[in-house]
N, C-alpha and C positions, 0 to 999 in steps of 0.2 A: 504494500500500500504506500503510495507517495505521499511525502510529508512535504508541507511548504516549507520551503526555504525562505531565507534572508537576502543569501546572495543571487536571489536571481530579481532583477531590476522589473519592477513595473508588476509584480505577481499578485493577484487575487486569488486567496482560499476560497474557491467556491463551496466545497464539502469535503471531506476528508479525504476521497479520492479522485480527486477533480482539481490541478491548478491550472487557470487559466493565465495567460499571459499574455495583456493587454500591448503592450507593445505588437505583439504579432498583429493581434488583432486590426489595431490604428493601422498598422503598414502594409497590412494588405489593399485596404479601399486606396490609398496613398500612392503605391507602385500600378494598381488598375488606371487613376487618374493621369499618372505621369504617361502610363503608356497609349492613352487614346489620348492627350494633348500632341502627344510625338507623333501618332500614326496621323493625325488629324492638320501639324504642323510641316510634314513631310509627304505630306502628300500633292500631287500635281495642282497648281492652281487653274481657279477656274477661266484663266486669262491674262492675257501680258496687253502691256501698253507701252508702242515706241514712240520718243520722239525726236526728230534729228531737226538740227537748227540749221538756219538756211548756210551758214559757216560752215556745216558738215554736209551737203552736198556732192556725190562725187563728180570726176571732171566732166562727166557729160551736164554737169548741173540737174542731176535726178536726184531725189532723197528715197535711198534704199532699205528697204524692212525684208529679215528673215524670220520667216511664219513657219510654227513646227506645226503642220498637219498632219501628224503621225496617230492620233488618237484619234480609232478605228470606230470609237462608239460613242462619238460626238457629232455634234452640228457643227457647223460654225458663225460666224458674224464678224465680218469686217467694218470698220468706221473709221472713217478717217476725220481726223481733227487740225485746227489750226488757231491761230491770229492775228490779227495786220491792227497794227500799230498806225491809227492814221487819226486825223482829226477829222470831224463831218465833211469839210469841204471838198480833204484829199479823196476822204470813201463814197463822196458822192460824184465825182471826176471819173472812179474806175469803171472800168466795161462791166456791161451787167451781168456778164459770165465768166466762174474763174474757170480756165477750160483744164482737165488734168489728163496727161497723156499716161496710161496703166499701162504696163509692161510686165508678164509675170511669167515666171521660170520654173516650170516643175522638177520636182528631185530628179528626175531622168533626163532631163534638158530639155523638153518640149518648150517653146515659147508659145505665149498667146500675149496678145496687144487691143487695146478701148481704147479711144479717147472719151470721157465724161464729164460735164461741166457740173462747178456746184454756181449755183444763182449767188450774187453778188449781195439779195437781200434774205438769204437764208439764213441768217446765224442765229445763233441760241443766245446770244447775250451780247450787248454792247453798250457802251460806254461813252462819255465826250471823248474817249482820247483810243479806245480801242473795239474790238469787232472779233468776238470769239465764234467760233464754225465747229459744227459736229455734227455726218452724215453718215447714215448708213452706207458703204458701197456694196459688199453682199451679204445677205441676211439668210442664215438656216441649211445651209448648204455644208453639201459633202463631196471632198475633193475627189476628183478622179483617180486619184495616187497621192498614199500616206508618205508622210515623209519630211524634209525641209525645204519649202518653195523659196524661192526670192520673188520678192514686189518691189518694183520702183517706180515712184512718181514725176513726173517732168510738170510741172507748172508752167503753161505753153502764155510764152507772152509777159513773163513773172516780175519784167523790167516797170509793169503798168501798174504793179500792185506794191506800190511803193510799203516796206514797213511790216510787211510778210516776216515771220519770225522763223516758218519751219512747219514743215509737216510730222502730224503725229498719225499712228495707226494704234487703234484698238483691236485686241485680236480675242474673242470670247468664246467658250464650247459650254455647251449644256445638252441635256438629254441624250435621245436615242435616236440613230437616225430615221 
């Protein structure tokens, strides 16, 4: 028959043949919670967001994103974002289409090429001094071939839009295709 001890830290005589030891107890819910914070913080997120400033541009003057479309049991959603730093008079001077020439590279090397314009008065927020933009480009879709594509965008004309900061792309998966 087990007799309680002294030397064992944290011990509860429950009855004469019975010690429990709370410590165990506390550290088991304790190591459960650490290891669904870990599986939960280590696991794929549900989206990336780039954004290259009009300074990172490569020399054709396109601003390049690499898109991992390797995850077989997603959707996807593309959006591209931006903002032009102008005052009313500059941003009412620009064309009323920004025009964006797409160019996009599948992990096998297939090219495919759009050009698509976002309207000049589409933006989601603006300011006396600025003009923030965020547009779906494709929404729910599933690639042809998993893998890593490149996207690059040309801002056809980008000399008109004085104050352009940079192209961003939002890249988001959910569900099931």
């Amino acid at each position: 028959m087990p007799v309680p001890s002294d030397n064992i830290p944290y011990s509860i005589n429950v009855s004469a043949d019975m010690t429990i030891k709370t410590r165990y107890c506390l550290l088991h819910p304790v190591l459960f919670l650490m290891m669904l914070s870990a599986a939960v913080c280590c696991s794929a997120p549900a989206g990336r967001e780039t954004f290259v400033k009009q300074s990172g541009r490569d020399s054709g003057g396109r601003y390049v994103f690499s898109i991992d479309l390797g995850d077989s049991i997603s959707v996807h959603t593309l959006e591209f974002y931006t903002m032009i730093d102008a005052s009313d008079r500059d941003f009412d001077a620009m064309p009323a289409m920004i025009p964006l020439r797409i160019e996009v590279v599948s992990p096998s090397g297939e090219e495919y090429s759009e050009t698509v314009g976002l309207p000049r008065d589409s933006y989601v927020r603006k300011t006396p001094f600025s003009v923030q933009y965020g547009s779906v480009y494709r929404e729910g879709f599933v690639p042809s071939e998993y893998g890593m594509w490149t996207l690059s965008v040309k801002v056809l004309g980008e000399d008109s839009f004085p104050g352009l900061r940079g192209m961003g792309l939002r890249h988001s998966m959910s569900g099931n295709p």
